[in-house]
N, CA and C of each residue as an Amber inpcrd file, in Angstrom:
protein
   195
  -0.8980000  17.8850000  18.5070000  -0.8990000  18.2630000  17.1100000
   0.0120000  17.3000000  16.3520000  -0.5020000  16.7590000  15.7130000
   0.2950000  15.8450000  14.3740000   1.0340000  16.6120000  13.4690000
   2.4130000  16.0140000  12.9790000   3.0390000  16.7380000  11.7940000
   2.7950000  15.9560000  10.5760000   3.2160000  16.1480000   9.5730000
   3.4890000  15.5570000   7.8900000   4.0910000  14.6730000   8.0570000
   3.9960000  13.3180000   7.6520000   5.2560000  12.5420000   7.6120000
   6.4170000  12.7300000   6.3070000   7.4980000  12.6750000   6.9220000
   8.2540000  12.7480000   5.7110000   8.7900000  12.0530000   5.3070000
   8.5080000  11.5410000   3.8280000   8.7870000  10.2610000   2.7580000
  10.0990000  10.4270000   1.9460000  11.0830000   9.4740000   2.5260000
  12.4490000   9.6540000   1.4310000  12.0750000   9.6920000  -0.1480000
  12.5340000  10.4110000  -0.6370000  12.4220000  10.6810000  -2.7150000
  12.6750000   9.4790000  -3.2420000  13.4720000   8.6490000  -2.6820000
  13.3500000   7.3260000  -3.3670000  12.1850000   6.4650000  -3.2760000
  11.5340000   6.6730000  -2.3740000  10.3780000   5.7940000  -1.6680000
   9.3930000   6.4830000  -2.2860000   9.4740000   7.6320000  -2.6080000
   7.9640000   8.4120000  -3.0970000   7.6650000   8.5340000  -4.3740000
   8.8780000   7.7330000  -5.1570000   8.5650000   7.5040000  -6.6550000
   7.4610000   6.5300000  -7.1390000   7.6990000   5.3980000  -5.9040000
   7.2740000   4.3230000  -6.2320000   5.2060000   4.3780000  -5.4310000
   5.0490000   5.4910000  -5.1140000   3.6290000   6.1560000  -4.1890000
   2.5720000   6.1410000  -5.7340000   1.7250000   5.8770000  -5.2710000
   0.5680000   6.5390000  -6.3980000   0.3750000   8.0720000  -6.4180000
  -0.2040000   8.1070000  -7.2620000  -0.3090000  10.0750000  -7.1690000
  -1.7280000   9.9630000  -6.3710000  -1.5560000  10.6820000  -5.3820000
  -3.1000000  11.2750000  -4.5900000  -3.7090000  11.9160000  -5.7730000
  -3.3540000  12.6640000  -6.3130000  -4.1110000  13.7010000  -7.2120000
  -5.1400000  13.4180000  -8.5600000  -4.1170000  11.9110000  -8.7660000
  -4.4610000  11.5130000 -10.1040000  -5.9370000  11.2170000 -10.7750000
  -7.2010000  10.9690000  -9.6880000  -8.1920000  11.3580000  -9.7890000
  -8.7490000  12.5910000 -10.2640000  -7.9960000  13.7990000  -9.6490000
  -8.5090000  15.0060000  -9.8720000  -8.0610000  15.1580000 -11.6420000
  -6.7110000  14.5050000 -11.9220000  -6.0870000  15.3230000 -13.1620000
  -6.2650000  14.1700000 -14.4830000  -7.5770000  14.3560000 -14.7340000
  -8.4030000  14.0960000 -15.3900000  -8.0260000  14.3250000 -17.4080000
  -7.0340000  15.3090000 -17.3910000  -6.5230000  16.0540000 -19.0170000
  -6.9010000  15.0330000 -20.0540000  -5.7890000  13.9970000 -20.0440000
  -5.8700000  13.3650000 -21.3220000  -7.4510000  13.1030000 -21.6490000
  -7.8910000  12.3780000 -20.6590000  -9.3560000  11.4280000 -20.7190000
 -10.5170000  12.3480000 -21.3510000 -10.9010000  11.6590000 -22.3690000
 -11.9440000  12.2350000 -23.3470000 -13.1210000  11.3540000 -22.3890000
 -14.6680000  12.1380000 -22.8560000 -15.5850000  11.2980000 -22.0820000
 -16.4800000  11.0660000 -23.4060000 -16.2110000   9.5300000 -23.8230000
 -16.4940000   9.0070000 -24.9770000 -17.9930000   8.7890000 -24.3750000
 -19.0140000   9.2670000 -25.2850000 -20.2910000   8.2420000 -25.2680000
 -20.7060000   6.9700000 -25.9230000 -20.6880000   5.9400000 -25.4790000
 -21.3310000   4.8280000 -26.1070000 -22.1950000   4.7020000 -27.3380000
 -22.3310000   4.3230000 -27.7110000 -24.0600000   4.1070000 -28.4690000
 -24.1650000   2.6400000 -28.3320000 -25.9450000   2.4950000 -28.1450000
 -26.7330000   1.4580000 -28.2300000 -25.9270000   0.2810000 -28.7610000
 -25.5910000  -0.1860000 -30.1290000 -24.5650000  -0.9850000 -30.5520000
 -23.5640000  -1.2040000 -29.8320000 -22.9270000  -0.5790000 -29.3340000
 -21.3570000  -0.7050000 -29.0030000 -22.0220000  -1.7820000 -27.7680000
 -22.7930000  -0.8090000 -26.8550000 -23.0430000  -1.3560000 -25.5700000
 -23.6300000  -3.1490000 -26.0730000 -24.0470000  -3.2540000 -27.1990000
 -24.9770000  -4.7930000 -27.1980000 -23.3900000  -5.0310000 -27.9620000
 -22.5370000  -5.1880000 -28.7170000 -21.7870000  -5.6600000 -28.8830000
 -20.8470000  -6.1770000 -27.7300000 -20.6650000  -5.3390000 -26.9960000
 -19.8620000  -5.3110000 -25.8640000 -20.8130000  -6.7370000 -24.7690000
 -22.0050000  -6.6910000 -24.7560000 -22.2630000  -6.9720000 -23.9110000
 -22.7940000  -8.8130000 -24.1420000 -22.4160000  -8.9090000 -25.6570000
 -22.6400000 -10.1140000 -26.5470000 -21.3540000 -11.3200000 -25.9560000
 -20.2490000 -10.0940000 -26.6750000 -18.4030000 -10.6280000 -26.0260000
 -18.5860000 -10.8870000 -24.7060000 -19.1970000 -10.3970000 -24.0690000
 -19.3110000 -10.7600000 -22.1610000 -19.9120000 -12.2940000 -22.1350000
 -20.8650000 -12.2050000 -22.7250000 -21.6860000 -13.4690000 -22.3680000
 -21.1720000 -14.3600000 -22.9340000 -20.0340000 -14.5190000 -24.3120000
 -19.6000000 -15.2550000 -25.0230000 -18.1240000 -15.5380000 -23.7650000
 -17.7100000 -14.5780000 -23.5940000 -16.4540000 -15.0290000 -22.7140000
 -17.1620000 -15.8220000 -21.2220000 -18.1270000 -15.4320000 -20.8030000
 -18.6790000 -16.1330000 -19.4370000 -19.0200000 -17.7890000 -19.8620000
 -19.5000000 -18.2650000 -21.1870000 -19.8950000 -19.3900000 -21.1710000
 -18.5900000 -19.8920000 -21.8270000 -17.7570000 -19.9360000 -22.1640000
 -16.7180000 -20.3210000 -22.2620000 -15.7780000 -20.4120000 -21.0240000
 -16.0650000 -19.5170000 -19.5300000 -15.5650000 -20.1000000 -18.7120000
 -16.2090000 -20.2920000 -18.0640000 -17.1390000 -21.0330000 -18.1150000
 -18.5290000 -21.2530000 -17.4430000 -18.1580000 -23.2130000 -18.2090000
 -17.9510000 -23.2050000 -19.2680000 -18.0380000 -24.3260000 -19.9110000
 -16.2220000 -24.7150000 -19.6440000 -15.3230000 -24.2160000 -19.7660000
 -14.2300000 -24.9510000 -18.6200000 -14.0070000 -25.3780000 -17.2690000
 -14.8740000 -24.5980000 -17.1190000 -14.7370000 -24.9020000 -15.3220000
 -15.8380000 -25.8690000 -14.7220000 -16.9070000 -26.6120000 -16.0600000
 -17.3780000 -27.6930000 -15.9520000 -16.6990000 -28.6820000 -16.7660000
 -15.6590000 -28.6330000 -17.3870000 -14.8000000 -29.7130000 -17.9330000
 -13.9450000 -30.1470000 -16.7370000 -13.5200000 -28.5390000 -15.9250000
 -12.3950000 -28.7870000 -14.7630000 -13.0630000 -29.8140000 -13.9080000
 -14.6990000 -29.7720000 -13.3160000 -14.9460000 -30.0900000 -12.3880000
 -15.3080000 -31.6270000 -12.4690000 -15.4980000 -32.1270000 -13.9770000
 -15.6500000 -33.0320000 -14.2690000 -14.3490000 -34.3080000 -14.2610000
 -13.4080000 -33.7960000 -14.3870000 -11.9710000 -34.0350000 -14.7220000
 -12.2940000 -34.7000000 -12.8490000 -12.3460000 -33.4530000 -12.1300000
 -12.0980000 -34.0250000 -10.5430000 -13.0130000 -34.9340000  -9.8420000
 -14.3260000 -35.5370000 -10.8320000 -15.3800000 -36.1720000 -10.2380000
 -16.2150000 -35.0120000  -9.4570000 -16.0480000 -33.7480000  -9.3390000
 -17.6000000 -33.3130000  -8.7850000 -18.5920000 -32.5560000  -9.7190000
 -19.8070000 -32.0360000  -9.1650000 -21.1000000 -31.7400000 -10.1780000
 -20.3800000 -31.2290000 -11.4040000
């Protein structure tokens, strides 16, 4: 039979909460709308070719493709 391990109070400050999944309070469950999601998903593609387009300046800088 296994026991509990027991965690010094100083050491268990610094633990994640097991629970914190379950305790859910603050979190509202916002719905999206259509817009938000194509706005959102505009900024994605705008941030990907911008590092999509440095990291072919980088590769150029080093001589490869």
């Amino acid at each position: 039979m296994s026991k509990p391990v027991s965690i010094p109070a100083h050491l268990r400050s610094g633990l994640p909460d097991p629970l914190a999944a379950h305790n859910n309070k603050g979190k509202t469950n916002e719905k999206k709308t259509s817009s938000q999601y194509a706005s959102e998903a505009e900024r994605l593609k705008q941030e990907l070719e911008e590092l999509n387009r440095k990291r072919a300046e980088a590769r150029a800088r080093l001589g490869l493709k």
